[in-house]
N, C-alpha and C positions, 0 to 999 in steps of 0.2 A: 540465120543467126550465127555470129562469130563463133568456133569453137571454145574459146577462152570462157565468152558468155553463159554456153552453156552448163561447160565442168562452174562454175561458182552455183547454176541455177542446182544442179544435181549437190553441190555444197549446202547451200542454203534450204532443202529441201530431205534434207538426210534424217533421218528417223530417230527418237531418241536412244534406240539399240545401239548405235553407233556407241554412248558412253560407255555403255554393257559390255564393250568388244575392246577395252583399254585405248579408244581414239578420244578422249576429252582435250579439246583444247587445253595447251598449255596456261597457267597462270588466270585460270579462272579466279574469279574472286566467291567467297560466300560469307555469309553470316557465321559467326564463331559456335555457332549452337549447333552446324553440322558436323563440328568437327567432335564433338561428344554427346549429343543425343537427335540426330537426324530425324529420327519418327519415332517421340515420347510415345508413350502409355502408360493407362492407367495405374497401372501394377509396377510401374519402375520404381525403383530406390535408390537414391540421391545421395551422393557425400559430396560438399561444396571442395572445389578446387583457390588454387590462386588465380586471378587475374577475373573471376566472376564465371568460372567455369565449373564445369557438375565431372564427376565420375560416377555411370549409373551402372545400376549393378540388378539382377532378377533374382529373387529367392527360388531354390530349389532345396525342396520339402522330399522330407524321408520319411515313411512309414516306421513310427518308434512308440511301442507300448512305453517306454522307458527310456531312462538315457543309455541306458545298457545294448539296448538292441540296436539290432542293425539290419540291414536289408543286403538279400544276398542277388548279385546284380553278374551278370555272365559279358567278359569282355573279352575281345578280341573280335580276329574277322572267321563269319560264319563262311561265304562261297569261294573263297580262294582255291582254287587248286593249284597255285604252284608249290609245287614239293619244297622247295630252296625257301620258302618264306614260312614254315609251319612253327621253325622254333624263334619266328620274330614276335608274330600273333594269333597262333591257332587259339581257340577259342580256351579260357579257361574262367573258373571261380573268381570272383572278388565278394568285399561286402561295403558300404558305405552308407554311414550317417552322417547327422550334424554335431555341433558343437551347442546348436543355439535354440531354446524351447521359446514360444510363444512371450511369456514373459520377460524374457529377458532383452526384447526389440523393444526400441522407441516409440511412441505410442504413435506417430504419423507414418512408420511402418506399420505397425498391427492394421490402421484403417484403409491401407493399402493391398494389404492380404484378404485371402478369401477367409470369410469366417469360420467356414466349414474344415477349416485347418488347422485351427487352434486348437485342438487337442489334439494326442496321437501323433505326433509328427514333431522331428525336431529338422533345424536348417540349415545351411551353407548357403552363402549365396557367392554369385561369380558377374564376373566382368559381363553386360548386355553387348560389348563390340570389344574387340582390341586395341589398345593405347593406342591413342590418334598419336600424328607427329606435334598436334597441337599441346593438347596432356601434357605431352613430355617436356615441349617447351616452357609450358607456363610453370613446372616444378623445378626443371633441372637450369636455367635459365637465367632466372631471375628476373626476367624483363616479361612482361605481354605482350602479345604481337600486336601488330597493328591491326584495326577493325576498316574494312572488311579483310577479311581473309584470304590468302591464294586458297589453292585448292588440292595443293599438297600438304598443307597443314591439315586436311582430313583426311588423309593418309593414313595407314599402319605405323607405327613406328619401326624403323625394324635395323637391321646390320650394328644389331649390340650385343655385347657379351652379357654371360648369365651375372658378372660382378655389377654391371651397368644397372641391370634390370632390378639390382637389389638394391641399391644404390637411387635409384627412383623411391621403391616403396620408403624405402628407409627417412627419406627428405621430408615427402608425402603425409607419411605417418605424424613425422614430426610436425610438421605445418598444420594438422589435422588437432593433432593434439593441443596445440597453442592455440587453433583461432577457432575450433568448432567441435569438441572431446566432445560435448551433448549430443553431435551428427551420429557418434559409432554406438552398436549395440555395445550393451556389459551387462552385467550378468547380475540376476536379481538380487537387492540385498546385498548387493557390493558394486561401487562405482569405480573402485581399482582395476580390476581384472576386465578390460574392454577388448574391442573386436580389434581386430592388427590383417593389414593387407600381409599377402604371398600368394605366389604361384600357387595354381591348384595341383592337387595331387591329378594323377592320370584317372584312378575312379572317380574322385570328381568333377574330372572334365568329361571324360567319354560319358558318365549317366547322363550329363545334362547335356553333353552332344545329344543324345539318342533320345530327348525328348524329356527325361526323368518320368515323375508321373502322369504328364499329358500324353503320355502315349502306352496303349494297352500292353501289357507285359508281355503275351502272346506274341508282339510282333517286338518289343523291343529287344529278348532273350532270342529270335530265329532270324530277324534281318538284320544287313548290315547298314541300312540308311534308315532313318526315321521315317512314317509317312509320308508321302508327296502332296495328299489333299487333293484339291485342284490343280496342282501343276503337271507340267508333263514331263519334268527328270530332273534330276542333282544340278545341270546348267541353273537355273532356278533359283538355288540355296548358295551355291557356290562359282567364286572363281575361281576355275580351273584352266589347264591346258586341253584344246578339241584341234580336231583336225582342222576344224575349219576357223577357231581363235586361239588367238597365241598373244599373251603379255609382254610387258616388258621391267612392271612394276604392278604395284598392289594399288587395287581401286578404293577409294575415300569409304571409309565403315558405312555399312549400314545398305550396300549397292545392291544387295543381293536381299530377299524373301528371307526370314525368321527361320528357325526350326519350332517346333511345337510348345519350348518354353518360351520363345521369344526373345531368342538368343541370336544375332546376327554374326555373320562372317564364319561363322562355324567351321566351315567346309569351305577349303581354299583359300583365297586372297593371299598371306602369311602362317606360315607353322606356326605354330606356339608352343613354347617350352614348358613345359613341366613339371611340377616340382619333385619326382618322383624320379630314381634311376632305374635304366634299363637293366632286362632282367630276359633272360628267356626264358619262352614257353614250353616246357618239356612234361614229359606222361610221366603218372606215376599209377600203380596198382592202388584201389581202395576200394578193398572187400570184391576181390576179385573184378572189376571195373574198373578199364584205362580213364582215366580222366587226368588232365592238363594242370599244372602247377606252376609258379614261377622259381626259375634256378636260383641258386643262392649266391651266383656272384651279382654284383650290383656294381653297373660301369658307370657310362656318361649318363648324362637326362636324357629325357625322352622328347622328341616333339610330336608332335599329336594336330591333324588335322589339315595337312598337306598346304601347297603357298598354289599362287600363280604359274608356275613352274612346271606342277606338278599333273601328273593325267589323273582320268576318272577314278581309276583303281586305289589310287594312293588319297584321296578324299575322304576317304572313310572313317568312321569315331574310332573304329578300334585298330585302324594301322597305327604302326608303332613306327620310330626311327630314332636311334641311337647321336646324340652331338657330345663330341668330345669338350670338356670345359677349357682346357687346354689341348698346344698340338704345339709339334716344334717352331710355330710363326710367332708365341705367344697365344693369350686368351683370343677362344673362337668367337666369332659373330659371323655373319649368313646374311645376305642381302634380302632375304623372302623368310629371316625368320626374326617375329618378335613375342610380342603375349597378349597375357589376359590376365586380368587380376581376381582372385577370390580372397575373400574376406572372410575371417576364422575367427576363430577362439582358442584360448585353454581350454584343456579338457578336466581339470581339475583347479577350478577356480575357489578363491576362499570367498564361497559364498553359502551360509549356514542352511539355508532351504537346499542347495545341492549335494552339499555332503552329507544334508540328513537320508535325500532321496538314493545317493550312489550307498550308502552303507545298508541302506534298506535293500537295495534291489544286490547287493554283493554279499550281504549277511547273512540275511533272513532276519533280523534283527531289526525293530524298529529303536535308533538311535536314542539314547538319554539325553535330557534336555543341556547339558553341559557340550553335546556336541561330540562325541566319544563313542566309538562303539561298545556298546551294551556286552563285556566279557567275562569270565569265569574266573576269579582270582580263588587262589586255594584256601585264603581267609575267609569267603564268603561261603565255602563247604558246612553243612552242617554237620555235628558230631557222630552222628552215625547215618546212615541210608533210613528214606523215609517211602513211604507210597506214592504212590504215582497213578492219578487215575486220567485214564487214555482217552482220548476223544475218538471214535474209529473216522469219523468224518473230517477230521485234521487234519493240515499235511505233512508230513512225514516228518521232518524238520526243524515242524515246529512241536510237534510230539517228542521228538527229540529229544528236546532243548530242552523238556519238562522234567525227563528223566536224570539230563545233567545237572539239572541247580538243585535235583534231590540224591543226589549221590554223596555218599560221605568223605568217600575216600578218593584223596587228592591223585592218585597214577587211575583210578576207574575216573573219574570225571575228564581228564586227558584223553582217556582212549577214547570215551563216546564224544569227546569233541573231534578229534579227529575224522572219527565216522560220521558225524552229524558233515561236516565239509564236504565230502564224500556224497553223503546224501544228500546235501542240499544242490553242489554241484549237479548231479542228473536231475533232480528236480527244474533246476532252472534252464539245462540245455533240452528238457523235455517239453517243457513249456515256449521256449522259442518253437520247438519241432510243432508245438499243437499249433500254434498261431499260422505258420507256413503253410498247415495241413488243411487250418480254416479257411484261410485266403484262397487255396486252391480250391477248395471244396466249392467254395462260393461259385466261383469262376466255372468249375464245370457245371455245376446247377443252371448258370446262367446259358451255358450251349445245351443242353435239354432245354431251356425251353426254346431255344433257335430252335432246336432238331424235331418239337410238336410242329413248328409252325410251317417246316421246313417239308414235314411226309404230308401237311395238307395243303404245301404246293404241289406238291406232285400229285395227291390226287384232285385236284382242280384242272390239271394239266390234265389228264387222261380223261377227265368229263368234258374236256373241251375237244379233246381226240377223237371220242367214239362217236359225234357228232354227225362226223363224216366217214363212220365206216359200215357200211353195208353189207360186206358177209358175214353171217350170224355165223360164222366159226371164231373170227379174229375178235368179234363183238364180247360173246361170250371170254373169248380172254382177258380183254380188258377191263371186264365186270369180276372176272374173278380176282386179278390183280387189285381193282379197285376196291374189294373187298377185305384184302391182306393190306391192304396199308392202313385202312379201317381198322384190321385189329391191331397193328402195328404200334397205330396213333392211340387206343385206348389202354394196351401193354406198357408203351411208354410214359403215360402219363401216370398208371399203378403206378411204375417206379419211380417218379417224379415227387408223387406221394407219399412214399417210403422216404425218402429223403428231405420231407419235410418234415415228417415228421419226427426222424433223427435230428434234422437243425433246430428244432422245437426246446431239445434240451438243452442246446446250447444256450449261455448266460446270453440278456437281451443285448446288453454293454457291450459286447465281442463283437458280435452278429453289427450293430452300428456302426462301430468301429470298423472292420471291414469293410465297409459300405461306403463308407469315405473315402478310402481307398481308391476302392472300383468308381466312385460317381468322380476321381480326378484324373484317373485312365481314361475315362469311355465317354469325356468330356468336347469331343469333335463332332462337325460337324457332318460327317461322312455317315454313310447307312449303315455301317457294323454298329458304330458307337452310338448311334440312336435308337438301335433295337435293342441293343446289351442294356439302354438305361431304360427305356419300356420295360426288356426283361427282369429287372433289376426291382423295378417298382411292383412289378408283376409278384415276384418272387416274395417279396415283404410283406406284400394284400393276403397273399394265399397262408404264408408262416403266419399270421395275424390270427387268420380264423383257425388256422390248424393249433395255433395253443389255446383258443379260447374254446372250440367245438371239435379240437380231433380232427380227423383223416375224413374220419365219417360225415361231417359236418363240409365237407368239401367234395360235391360231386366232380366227377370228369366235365361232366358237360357247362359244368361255371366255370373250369379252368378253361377249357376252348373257348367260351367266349371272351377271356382276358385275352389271349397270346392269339388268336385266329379272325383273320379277316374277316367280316360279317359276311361277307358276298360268298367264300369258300367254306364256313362256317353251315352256310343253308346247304350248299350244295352234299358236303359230308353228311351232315343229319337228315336230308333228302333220300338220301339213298340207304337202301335195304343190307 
């Protein structure tokens, strides 16, 4: 056979890795629907574009008692050891919530969300891929392209300045606003104050890099990549630079595997800019404890999430890299760097159910129906000090506050307002502290009972050992060993019981609460997060009878049968 003939047979027979590797035939055509959502799901969220195109976007949910709260979330890179990049992103504190509660989504968002979400939790959501070159065409443009599509129109967008990128949303918005204002969340009891595209901030890009709540806190506060699942490495999720592949441009959205919100392109193809400026990471002393802060000058943005360009290293959610808005050439653009769009809100919208809720959760005051926070005017002083009788089961605060509207004298009514702030402040940063202490608390209950199930592998493992061992000296040890994990397993489980019975007084509501949490962490498919929600169901059976019949009411031996394999189960209670 001709050699010519063959190199076409070896063309025509080439694998579809080849795309994966930046070799796609030039001027491919596609369908317009890969250029902004290639592989729909159930869970997408949809804002109609021009030209009959979508921009989809994934909710990422925050754990919030309130609109007050927030969730405290650790960024940067954990395994770096180069010394020269510690004050780029060593690891320090953030926190991040939403803007947006359950209610104030569109009702074909809420049937899209999980139900188990709607309370507790408020939103943000963010771009599912990066602005195709399509997106941009069909806003910035004015024309639609023609159908079918090349196949750089599913491309990145990218080599634009930060004015450019604002300049998009800004068109967008507006176009949004004229032909589809119902598309955007706004906020309940008010259709003025609606949702508005921007760059996300850096914490909420890196949470939802790193998975947000679909992935256990455990691993998303100590590793620097999200779970892998089934795959076998970051090539997987991202286009990067390898020794053995090398780019030359960004591959069409969507090329690469999800990360665990079901967010594409994440890691590699194009940077994406950020709406947040660069800060470094430096120590400060707190309460005798070095821990990582950011410096108080604030430069260029930041881009976040490394391009085609870029090696394994530089991939990561919480690498940082600093882009000047300007340079002496004029306004900067980058050929490997573009965005992502998230979608926000005010934070103080004039919406009467919010400002009754934010003056509630900032006052301790449940607001007067005029809408006004409920105050002390000196005319409402009575003419002299009256009694005051004390709840002891009250909270402080609000005990308080009983004292001041019986005070006579307008400078003593002052002072104990002053105090009551005072006191109501530690009350409420004590009560974030309880809920952090519940969540954890949870979470280690839940590795007790790994750690039961965990000493009657082992001793299953040395009943399968002694099997085959026939000097009655080594025998005898392993019978005695097997006998200490024996008590091991029933010491443990005592104090597994002490701790239920402490979670016992905890309110039912919290304890639920919670629980929603952890069942949106430990939501995979993998053997940790299948045992975590076994353990998890385990944990609620056994709190159950422990408030209806006590401690007492709950032998060891019903716990072992919850959390212990039937087969190692026998072989434990088998033996002496």
């Amino acid at each position: 056979m001709p050699i010519f003939a063959v190199f076409l047979l070896f063309l025509l027979f080439q694998p579809a890795s080849a795309d994966a590797q930046g070799l796609r035939r030039a001027n491919q055509t596609l369908s317009p629907d890969k250029a902004w959502n290639p592989l729909p799901e159930s869970e997408d969220l949809v804002l109609p574009m021009p030209c009959g195109g979508e921009m989809v976007f994934r909710a990422v949910a925050v754990p919030a008692k309130g609109i007050l709260y927030d969730k405290k979330v650790i960024m940067g890179v954990r395994t770096d050891n180069a010394p020269d990049r510690e004050i780029y992103e060593h690891v320090y504190e953030a926190h991040i919530s939403g803007p947006f509660a359950w209610r104030d989504l569109p009702e074909q968002w809420r049937q899209r969300l999980k139900a188990e979400q709607k309370d507790g939790f408020m939103y943000y959501f963010l771009g599912k891929y990066e602005v195709s070159l399509w997106q941009w065409k069909a806003v910035m443009d004015g024309v639609c392209p023609n159908v079918p599509i090349e196949e750089d129109l599913a491309r990145p967008a990218a080599s634009l300045t930060w004015l450019q990128m604002q300049e998009f949303m800004h068109r967008y918005m507006e176009w949004l606003l004229e032909n589809n204002k119902a598309a955007l969340p706004c906020y309940a009891d008010n259709d003025k104050d609606i949702a508005f595209l921007r760059l996300p901030t850096e914490e909420e890009w890196e949470f939802a890099a790193r998975g947000g709540l679909n992935v256990p806190e455990e691993h998303r506060n100590q590793e620097d990549f999200h779970p892998l699942g089934d795959k076998t490495g970051k090539a997987d999720f991202g286009v990067f630079r390898t020794a053995e592949k090398k780019y030359d441009k960004p591959l069409p959205i969507g090329s690469r595997n999800p990360n665990p919100l079901q967010i594409y392109d994440i890691a590699g193809n194009i940077k994406e800019l950020v709406q947040s400026a660069f800060q470094f990471s430096i120590p400060e002393l707190r309460e005798g404890v070095a821990l990582r802060r950011l410096h108080g000058s604030s430069g260029g943005l930041v881009m976040k999430g490394g391009g085609y360009g870029s090696d394994e290293s530089e991939i990561l959610p919480g690498k940082r890299e600093e882009m000047a808005l300007f340079n002496e050439g004029g306004p900067v653009k980058m050929r490997d760097l573009g965005f992502r769009l998230a979608l926000s809100g005010i934070n103080t919208p004039a919406s009467a159910s919010r400002i009754r809720e934010l003056e509630k959760e900032s006052t301790g005051f449940v607001p007067e129906k005029t809408g006004g926070v409920a105050g002390h005017k000196a005319a409402d002083a009575p003419a002299a000090d009256s009694a005051v009788k004390i709840n002891p089961s009250g909270g402080l605060a609000a005990e308080l506050e009983k004292i001041i509207r019986a005070a006579g004298s307008p400078v003593v009514k002052n002072n104990l307002e002053q105090y009551r702030r005072m006191v109501l402040d530690y009350e409420k940063a004590l009560e974030r502290e309880h809920e952090d202490a519940l969540q954890n608390r949870l979470r280690a209950v839940l590795y007790q009972i790994e750690g039961l199930r965990s000493i009657a592998v082992r001793f299953a493992f040395l009943d399968r050992v002694i099997q085959d061992v026939n000097d009655p000296q080594y025998k005898r040890k392993y019978l005695d060993t097997m006998a200490e994990y024996k008590l091991l397993l029933a010491n443990n489980t005592n104090n597994y019981k002490d701790e239920l019975a402490a979670l016992a007084k905890v309110a039912r509501a919290d304890i639920e609460r919670h629980c929603v949490y952890l069942r949106s962490e430990y939501k995979g498919s993998d053997l940790h997060s299948q045992h975590m929600l076994e353990n998890l169901d385990n944990l609620l059976k056994h709190l159950e009878r422990v408030r209806s019949k006590g401690t007492g009411g709950l032998a060891k031996e019903s716990i072992w049968r919850d959390v212990i394999y039937e087969g190692t189960l026998k072989l434990i209670m088998g033996r002496k």
